[in-house]
C-alpha positions as CSV (number, residue, x, y, z in Angstrom):
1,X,-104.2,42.3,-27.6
2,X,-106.5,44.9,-28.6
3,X,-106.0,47.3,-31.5
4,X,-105.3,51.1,-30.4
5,X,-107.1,53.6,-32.8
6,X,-104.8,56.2,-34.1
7,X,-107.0,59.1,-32.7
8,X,-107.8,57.2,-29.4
9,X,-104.7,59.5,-28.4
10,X,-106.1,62.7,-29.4
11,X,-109.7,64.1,-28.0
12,X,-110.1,67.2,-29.1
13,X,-108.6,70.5,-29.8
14,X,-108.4,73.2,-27.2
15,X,-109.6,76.4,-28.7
16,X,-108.9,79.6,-26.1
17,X,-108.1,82.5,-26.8
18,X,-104.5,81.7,-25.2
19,X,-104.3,78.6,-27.6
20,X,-105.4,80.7,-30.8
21,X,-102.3,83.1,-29.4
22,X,-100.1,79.8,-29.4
23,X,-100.9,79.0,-32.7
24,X,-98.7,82.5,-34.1
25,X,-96.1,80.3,-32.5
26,X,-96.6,77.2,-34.6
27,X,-98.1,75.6,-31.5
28,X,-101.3,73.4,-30.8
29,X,-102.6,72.7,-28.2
30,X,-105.3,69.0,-27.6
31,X,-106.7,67.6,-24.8
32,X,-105.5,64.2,-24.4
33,X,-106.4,60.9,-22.9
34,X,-105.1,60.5,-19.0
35,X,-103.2,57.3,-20.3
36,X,-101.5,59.4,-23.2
37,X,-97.6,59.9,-23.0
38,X,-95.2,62.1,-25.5
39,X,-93.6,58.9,-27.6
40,X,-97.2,57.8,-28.6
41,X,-98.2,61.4,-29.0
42,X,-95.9,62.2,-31.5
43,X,-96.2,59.1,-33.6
44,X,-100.1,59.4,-34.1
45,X,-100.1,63.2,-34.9
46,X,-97.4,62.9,-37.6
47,X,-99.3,60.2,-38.9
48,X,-102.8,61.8,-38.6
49,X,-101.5,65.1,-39.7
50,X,-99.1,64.9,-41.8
51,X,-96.0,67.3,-40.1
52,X,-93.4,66.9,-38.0
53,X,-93.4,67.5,-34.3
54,X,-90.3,69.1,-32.5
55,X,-91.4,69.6,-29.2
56,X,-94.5,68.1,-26.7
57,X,-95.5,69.4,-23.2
58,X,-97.6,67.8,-21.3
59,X,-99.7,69.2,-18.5
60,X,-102.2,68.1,-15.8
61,X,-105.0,70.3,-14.6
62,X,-106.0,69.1,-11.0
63,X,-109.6,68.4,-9.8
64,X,-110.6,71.8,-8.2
65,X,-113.9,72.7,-6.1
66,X,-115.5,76.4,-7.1
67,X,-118.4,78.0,-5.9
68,X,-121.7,78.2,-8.2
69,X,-124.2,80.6,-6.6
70,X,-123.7,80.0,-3.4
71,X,-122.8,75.6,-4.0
72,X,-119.5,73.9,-3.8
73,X,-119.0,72.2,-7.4
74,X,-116.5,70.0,-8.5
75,X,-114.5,70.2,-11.8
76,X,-112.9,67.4,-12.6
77,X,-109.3,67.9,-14.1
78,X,-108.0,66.8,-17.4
79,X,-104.8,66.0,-18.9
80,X,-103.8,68.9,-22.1
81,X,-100.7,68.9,-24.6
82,X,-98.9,71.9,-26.1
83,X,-97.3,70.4,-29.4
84,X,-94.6,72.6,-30.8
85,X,-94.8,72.0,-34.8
86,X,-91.6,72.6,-37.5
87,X,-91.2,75.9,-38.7
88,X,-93.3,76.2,-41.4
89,X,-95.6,74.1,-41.0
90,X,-99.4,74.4,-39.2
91,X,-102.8,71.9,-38.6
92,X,-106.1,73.4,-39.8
93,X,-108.3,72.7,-36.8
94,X,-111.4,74.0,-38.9
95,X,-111.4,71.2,-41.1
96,X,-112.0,68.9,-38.6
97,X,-110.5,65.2,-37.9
């Protein structure tokens, strides 16, 4: 059986200005693996991090065609989650993982 990283379940932090908004909120929001589910979620960021989690939505952003001067592209869809952290308590994303 093979040996599951804790931050295999985390890429990266999403850093918009709607997510910077979220964070007054004690939300934060990561892009996450297509595989990743709430119950593993919330185990590896309490243990990466350090806090407790309340609350996890999870949301999928489709594949999508747009036009780019005058060309069909594609953009390929990801999987994001909005964790909802304890009153209180917050993640420095400018420290890095």
């Amino acid at each position: 059986m093979e040996k599951i990283h804790l931050y295999d379940k985390i890429l990266y932090p999403v850093v918009t200005e709607k997510s910077t908004n979220l964070s007054e909120l004690n939300k934060i929001v990561f892009k996450v693996p297509d595989a990743a589910n709430k119950k593993n979620l919330k185990k590896n960021i309490e243990k990466i991090f350090k806090v407790n989690v309340t609350k996890i939505n999870i949301i999928n952003k489709q594949n999508r065609t747009k036009v780019t001067r005058g060309r069909k592209v594609k953009v390929s869809g990801y999987k994001k989650a909005i964790i909802t952290l304890k009153k209180g308590q917050s993640i420095d994303l400018t420290t890095g993982i």
